[in-house]
N, C-alpha and C positions, 0 to 999 in steps of 0.2 A: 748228674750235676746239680746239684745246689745251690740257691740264689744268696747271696748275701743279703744279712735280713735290710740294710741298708736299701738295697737296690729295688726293695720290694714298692707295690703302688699305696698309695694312702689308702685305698678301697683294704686289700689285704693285713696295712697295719693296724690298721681301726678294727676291724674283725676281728683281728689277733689279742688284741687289747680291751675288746668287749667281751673276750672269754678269759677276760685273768692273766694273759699274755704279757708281763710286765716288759719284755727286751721288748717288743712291740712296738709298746707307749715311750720308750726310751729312745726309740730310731724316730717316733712323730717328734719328741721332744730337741732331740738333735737337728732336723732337717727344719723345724718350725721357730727354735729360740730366737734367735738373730733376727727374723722377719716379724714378731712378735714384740721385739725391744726397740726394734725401728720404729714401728707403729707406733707402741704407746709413747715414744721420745717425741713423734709426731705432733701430741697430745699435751707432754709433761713439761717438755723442754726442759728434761732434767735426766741425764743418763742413767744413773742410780735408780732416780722412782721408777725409771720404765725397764730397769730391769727388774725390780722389786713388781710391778706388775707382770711382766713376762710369766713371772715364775708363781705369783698368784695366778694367773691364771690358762699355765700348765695343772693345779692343784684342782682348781672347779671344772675344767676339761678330765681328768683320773676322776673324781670323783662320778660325772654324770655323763660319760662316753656311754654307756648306756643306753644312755635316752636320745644318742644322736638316731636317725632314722638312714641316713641318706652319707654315707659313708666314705661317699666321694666331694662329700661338700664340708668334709673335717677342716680345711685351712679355712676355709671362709667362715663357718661357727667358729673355729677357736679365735680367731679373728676378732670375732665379734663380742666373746665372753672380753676380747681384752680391751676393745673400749670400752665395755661398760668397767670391769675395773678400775683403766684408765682415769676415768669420769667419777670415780667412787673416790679414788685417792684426791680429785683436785675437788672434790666436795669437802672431805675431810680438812684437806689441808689450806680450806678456803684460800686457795694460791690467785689473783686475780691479773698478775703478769708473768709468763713463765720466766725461769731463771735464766739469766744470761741477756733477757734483752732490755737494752735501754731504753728511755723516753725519749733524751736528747738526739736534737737534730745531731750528722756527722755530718763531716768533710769527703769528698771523696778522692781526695790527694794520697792519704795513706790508704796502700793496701788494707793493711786491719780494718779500717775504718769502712774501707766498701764492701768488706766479707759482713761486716755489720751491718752494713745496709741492705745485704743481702738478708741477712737472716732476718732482719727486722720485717725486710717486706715479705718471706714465707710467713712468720709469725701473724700475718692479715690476713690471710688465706685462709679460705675457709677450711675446715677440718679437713671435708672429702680431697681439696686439693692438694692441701699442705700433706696427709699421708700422703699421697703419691710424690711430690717433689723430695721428701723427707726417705722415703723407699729407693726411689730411684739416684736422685741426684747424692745425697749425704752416705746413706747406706750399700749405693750401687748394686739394688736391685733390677735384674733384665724387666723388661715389658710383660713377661710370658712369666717369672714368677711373682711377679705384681698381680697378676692375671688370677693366677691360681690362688696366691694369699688373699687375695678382698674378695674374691667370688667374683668380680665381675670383668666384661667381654674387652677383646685388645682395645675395638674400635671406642670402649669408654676411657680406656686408658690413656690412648692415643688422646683423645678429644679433649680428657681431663686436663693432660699436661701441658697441650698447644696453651689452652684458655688459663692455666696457672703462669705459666711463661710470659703469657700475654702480661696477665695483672702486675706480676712481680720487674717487669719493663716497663711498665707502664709509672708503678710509684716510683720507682726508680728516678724515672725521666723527669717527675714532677719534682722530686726531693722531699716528698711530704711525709713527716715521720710525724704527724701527728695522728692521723686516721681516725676512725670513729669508735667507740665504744663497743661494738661488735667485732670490731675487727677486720671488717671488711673493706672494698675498697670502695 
């Protein structure tokens, strides 16, 4: 019996893919896209560029799989190549408000209007949290592959999203869509 190469673990596809193994790098590419374009969306607040980063960097992950060491930590390094992408592209693109979100105060009468005050208040969040709201909540990432995509443990996950929930209630309540120049709250 024969495993489909899908079903295989990252440890084995990374291996497979550091000898040349190209279906390999093709099943990391499949099972990691989608969690990769959430991320950088996290980041770009623009669907396009963060898929336009995804797949840069799928390109610097083929290139330097190699020099990964630790073979079960492939989601958390590609991970990682895609904020600094991420971060390369909103250099480039000296972008200083992501697309999509307003300045102006809403109403929160109209629906639309409170999905935008939603987004507005993730948009203040700090990066660390705003990936996880952007993962889980937008993306409908589970806890456990959150877990696995950023490298780190449930109970930070957990902790991250109570304290992100928290904030994102919090300006909410206030109605302050002016915030501070960092973004924070």
């Amino acid at each position: 019996m024969t495993i489909k190469i899908q079903e295989r673990s990252d440890e084995l596809l990374v291996g497979a893919a550091q000898n040349g193994h190209l279906e390999s790098f093709s099943a990391l590419y499949e099972r990691y896209y989608n969690p990769m374009v959430a991320l950088a969306y996290s980041m770009l607040a623009d669907r396009h560029l963060a898929e336009d980063a995804a797949q840069e960097s799928f390109v610097v992950a083929c290139r330097d799989i190699s020099k990964l060491k630790s073979k079960d930590k492939f989601a958390a390094w590609l991970a990682g190549i895609c904020r600094n992408v991420a971060k390369q592209i909103l250099r480039t693109k000296d972008r200083t408000v992501p697309v999509g979100v307003e300045q102006s105060r809403q109403g929160q009468d109209d629906p639309d209007q409170s999905c935008d005050a939603v987004r507005q208040a993730v948009w203040k969040l700090r990066e660390a949290e705003r990936e996880l709201i952007v993962l889980h909540y937008f993306d409908g990432f589970s806890r456990a592959q959150i877990c696995q995509v950023l490298g780190i443990s449930p109970q930070a996950v957990n902790g991250r999203l109570v304290r992100a929930k928290r904030k994102i209630a919090k300006y909410l309540k206030r109605n302050d869509f002016t915030g501070d120049e960092n973004g924070s709250f």
